[in-house]
Biopython code that builds the backbone (N, CA, C, O; Angstrom):
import numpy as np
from Bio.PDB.StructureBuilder import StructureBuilder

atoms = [
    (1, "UNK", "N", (-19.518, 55.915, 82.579)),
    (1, "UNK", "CA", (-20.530, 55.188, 81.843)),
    (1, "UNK", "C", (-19.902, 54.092, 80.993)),
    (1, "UNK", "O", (-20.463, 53.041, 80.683)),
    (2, "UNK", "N", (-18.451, 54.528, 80.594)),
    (2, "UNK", "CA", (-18.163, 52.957, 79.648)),
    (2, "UNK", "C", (-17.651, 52.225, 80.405)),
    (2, "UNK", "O", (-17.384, 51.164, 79.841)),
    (3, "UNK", "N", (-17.247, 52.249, 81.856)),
    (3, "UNK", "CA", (-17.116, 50.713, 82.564)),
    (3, "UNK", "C", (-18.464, 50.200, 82.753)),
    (3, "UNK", "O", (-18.917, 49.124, 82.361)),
    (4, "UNK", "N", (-19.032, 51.114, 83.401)),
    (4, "UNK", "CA", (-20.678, 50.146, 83.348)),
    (4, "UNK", "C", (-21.006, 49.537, 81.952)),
    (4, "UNK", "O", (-21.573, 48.451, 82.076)),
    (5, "UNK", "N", (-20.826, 49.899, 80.733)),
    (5, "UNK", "CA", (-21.400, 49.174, 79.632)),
    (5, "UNK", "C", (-20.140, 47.806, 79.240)),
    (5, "UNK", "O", (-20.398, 46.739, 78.684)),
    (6, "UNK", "N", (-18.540, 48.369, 79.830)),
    (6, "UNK", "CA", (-17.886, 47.195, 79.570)),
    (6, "UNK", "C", (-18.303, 45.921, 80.223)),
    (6, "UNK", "O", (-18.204, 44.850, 79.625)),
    (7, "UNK", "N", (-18.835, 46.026, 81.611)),
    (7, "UNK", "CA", (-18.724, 44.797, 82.392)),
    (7, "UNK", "C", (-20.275, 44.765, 82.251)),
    (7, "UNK", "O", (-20.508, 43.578, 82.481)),
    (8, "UNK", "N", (-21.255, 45.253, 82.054)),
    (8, "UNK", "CA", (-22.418, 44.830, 81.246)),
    (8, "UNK", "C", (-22.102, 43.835, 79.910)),
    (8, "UNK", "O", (-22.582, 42.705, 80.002)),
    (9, "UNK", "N", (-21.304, 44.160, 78.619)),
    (9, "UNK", "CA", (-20.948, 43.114, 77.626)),
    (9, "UNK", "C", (-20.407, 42.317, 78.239)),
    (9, "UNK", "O", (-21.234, 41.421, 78.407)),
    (10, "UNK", "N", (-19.371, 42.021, 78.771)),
    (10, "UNK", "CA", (-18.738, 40.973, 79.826)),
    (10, "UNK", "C", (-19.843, 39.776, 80.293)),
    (10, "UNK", "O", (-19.894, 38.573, 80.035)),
    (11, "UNK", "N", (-20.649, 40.616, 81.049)),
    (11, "UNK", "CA", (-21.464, 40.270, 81.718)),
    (11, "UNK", "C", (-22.752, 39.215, 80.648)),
    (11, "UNK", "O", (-23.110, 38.050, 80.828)),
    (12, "UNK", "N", (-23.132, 40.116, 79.668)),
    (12, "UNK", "CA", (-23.516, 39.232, 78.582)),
    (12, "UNK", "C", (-23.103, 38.072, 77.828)),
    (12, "UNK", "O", (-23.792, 37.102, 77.515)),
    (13, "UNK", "N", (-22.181, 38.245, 77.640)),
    (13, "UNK", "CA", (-21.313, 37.347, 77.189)),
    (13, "UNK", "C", (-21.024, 36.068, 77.739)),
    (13, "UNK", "O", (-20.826, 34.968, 77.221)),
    (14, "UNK", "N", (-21.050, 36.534, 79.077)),
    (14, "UNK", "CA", (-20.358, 35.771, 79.869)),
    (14, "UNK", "C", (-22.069, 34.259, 79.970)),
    (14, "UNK", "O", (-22.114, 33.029, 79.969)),
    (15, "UNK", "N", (-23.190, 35.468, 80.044)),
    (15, "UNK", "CA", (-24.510, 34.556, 80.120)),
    (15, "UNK", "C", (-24.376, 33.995, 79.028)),
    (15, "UNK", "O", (-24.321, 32.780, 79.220)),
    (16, "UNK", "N", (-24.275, 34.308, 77.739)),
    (16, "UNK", "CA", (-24.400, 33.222, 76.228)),
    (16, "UNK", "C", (-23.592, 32.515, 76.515)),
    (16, "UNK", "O", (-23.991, 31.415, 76.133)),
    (17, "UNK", "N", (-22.566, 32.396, 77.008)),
    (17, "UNK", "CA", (-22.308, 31.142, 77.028)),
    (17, "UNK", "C", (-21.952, 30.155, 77.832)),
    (17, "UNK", "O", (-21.401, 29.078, 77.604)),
    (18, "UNK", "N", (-22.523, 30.900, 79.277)),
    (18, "UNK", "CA", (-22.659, 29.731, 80.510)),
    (18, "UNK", "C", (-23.728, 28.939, 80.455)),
    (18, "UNK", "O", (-23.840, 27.751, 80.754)),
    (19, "UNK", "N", (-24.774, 29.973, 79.903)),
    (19, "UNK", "CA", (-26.236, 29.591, 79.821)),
    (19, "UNK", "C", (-26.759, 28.549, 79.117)),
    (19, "UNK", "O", (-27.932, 28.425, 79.470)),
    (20, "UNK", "N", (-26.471, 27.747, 78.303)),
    (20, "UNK", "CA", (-27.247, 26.564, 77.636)),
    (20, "UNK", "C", (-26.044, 25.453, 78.597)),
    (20, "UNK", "O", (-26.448, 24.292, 78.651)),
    (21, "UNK", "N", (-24.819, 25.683, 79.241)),
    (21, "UNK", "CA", (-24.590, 24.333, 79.938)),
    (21, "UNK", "C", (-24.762, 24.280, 81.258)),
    (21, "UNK", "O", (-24.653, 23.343, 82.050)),
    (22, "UNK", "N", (-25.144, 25.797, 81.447)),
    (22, "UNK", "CA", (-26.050, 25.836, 82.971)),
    (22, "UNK", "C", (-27.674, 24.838, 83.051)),
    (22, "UNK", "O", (-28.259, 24.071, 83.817)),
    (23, "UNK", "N", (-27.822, 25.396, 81.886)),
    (23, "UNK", "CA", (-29.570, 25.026, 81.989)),
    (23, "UNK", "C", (-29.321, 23.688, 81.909)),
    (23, "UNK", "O", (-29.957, 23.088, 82.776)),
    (24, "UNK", "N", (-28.160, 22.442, 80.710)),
    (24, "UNK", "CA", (-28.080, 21.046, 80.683)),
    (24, "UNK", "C", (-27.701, 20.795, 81.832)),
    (24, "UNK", "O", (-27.514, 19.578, 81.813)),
    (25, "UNK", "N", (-27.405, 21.259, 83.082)),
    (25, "UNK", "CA", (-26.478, 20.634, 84.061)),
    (25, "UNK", "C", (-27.522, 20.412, 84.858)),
    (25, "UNK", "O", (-27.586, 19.270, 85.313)),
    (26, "UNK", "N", (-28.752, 21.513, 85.307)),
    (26, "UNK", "CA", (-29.812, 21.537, 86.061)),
    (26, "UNK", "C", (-30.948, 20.229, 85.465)),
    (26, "UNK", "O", (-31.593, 19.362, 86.056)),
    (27, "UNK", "N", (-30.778, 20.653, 83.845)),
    (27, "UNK", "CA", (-31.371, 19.439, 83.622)),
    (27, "UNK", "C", (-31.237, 18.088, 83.744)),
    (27, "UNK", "O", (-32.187, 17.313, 83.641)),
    (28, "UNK", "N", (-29.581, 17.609, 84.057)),
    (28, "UNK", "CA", (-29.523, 16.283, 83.971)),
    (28, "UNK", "C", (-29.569, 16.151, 85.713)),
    (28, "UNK", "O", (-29.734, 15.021, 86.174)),
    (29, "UNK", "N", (-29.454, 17.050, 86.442)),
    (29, "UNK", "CA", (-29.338, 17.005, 87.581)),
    (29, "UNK", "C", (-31.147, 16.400, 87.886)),
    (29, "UNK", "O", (-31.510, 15.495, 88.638)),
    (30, "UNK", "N", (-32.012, 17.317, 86.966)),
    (30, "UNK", "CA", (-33.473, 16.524, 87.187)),
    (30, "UNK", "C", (-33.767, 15.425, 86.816)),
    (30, "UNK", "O", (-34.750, 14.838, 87.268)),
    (31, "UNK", "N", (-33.038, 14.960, 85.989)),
    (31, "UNK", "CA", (-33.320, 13.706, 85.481)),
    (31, "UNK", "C", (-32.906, 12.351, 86.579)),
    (31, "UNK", "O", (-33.592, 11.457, 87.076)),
    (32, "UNK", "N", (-31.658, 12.652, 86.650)),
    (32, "UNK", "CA", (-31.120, 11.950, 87.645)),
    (32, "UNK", "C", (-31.882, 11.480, 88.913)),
    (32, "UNK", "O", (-31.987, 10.330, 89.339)),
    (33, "UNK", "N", (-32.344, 12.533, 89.372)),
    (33, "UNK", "CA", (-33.603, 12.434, 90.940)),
    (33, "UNK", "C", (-34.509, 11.970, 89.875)),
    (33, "UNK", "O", (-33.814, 11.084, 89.376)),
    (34, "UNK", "N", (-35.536, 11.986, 89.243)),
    (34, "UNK", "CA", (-36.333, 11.199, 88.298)),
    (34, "UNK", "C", (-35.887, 9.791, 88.973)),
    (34, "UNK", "O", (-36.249, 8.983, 89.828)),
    (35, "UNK", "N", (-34.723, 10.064, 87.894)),
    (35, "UNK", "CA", (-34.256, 8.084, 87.946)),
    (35, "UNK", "C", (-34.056, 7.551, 89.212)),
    (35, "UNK", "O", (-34.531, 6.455, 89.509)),
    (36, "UNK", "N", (-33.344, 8.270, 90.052)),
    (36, "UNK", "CA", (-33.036, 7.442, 91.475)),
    (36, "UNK", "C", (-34.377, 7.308, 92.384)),
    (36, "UNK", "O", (-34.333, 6.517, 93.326)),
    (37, "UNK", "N", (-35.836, 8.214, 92.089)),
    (37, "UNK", "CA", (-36.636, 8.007, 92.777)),
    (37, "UNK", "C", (-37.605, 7.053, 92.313)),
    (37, "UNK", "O", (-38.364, 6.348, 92.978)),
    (38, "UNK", "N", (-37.445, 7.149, 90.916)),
    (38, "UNK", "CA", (-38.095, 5.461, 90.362)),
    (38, "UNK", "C", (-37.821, 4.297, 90.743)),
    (38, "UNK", "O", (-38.774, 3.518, 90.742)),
    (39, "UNK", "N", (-36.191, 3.649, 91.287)),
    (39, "UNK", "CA", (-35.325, 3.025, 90.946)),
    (39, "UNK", "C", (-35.662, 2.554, 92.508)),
    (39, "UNK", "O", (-35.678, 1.406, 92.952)),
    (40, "UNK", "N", (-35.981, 4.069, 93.342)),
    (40, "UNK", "CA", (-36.748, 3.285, 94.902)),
    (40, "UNK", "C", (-37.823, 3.008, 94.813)),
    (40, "UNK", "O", (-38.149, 1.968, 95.385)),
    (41, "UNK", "N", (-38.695, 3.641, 94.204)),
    (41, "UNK", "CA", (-40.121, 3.041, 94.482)),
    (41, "UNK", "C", (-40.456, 1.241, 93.255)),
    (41, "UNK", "O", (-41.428, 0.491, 93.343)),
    (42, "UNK", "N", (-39.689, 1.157, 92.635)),
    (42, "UNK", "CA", (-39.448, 0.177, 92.301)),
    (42, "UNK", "C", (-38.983, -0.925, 93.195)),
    (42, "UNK", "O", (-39.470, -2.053, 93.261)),
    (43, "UNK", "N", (-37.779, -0.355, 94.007)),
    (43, "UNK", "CA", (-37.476, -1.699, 94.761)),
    (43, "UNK", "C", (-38.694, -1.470, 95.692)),
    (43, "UNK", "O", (-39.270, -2.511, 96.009)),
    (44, "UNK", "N", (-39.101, -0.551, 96.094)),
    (44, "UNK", "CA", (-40.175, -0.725, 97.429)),
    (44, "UNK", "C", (-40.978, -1.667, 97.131)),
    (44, "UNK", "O", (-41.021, -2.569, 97.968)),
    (45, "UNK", "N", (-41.959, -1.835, 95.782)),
    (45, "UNK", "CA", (-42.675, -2.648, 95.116)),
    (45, "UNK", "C", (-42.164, -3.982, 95.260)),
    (45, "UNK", "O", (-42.891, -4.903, 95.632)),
    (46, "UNK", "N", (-40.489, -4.185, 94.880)),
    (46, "UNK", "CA", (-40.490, -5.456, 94.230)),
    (46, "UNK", "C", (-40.455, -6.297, 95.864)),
    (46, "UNK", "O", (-40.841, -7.449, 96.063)),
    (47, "UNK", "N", (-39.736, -5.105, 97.158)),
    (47, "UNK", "CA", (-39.957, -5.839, 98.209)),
    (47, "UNK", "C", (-41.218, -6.298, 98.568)),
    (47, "UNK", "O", (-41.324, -7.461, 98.959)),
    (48, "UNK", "N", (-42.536, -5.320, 98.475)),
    (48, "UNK", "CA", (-43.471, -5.985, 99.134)),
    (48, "UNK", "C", (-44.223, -6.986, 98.102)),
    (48, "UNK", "O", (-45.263, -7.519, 98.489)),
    (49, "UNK", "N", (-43.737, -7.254, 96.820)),
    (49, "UNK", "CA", (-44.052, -8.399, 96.546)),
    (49, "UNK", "C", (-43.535, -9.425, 96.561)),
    (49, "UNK", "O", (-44.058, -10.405, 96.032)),
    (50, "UNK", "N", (-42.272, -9.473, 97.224)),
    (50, "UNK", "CA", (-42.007, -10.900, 97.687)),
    (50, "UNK", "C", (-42.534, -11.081, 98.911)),
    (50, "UNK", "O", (-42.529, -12.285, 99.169)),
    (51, "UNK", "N", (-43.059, -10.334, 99.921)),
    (51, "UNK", "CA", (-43.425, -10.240, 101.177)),
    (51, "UNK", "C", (-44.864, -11.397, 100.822)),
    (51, "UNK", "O", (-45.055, -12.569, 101.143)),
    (52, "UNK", "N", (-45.714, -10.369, 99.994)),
    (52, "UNK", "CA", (-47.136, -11.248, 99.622)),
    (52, "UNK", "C", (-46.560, -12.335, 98.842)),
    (52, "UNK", "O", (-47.492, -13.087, 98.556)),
    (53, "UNK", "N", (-45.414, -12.794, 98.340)),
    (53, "UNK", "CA", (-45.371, -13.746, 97.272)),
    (53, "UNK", "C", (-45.268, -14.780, 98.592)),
    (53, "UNK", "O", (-46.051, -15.728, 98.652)),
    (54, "UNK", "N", (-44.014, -14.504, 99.918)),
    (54, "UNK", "CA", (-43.949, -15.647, 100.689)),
    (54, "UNK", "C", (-45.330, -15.441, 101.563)),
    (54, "UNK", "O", (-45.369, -16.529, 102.137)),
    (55, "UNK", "N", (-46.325, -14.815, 101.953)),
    (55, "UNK", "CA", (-46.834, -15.302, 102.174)),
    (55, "UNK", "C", (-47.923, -16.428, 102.033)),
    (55, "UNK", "O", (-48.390, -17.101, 102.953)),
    (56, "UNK", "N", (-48.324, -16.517, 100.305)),
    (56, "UNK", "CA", (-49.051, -16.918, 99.459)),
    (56, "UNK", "C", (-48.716, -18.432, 98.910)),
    (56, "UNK", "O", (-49.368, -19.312, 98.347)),
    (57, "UNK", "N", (-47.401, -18.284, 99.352)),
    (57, "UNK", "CA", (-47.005, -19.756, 98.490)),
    (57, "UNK", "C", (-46.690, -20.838, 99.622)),
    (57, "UNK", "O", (-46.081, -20.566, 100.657)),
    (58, "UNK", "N", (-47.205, -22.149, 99.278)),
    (58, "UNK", "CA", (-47.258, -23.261, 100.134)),
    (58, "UNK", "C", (-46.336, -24.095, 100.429)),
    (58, "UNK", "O", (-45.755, -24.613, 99.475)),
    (59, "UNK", "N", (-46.072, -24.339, 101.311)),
    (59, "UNK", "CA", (-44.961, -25.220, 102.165)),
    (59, "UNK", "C", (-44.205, -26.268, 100.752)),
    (59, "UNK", "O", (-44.900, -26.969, 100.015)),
    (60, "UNK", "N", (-43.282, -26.193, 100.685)),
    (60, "UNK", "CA", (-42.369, -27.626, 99.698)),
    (60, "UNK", "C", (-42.167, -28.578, 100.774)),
    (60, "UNK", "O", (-41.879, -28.326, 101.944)),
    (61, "UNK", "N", (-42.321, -29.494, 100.328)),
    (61, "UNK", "CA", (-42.091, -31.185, 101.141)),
    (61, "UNK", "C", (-41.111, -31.696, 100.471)),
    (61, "UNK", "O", (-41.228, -32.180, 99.345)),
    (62, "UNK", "N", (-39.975, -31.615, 101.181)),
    (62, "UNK", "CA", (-38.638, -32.560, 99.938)),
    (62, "UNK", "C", (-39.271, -34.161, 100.647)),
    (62, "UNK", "O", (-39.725, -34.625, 101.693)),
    (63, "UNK", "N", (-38.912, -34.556, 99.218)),
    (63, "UNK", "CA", (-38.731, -36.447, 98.931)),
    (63, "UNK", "C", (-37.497, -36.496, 99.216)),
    (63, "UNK", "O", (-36.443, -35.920, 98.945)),
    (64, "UNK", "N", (-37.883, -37.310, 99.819)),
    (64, "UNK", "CA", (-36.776, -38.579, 100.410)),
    (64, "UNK", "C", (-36.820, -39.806, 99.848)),
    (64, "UNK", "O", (-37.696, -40.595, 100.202)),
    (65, "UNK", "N", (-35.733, -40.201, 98.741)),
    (65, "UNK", "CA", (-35.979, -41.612, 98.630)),
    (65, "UNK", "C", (-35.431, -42.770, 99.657)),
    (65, "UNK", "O", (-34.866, -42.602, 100.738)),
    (66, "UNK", "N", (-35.649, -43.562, 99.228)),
    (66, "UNK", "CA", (-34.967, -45.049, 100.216)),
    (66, "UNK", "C", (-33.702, -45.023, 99.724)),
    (66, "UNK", "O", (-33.414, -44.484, 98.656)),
    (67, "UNK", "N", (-32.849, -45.631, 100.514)),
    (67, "UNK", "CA", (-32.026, -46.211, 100.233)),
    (67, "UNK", "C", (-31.878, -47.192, 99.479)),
    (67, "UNK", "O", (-32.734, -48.061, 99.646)),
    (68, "UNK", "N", (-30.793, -47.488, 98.373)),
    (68, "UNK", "CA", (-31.093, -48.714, 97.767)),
    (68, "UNK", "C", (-32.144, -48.559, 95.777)),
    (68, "UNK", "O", (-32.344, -49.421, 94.921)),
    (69, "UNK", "N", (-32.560, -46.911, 95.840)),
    (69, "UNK", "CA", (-33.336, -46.566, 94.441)),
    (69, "UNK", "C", (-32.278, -45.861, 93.912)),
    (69, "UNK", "O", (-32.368, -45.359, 92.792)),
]
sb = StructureBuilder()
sb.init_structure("model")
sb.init_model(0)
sb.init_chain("A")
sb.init_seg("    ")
for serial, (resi, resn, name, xyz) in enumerate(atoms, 1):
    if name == "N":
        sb.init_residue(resn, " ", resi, " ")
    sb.init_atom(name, np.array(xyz, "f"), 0.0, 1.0, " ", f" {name:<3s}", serial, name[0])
structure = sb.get_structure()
């Protein structure tokens, strides 16, 4: 019975203090996918608004001056 209660404290122990940089690691690990899946649907956006931007916008005509201005 006192190895089972040694490697039970062990065992406790061992959770206090894996446990709050377990839980930050999972957490930044969520954050991260957060950010990288914003970061696509952002560019997805910014592509299809240049898609509608070129389609929307009208031909440029460069000037040509003469020779001689």
């Amino acid at each position: 019975m006192n190895t089972f209660l040694d490697y039970a404290v062990v065992f406790v122990i061992a959770a206090l203090l894996l446990g709050p940089s377990l839980w930050g690691a999972a957490r930044d690990r969520r954050v991260d996918r957060q950010l990288r899946a914003a970061q696509q649907r952002e560019q997805v956006v910014r592509k299809g608004h240049r898609r509608e931007e070129a389609r929307t916008r009208t031909p440029r005509v460069a000037v040509r001056h003469a020779p001689g201005h």
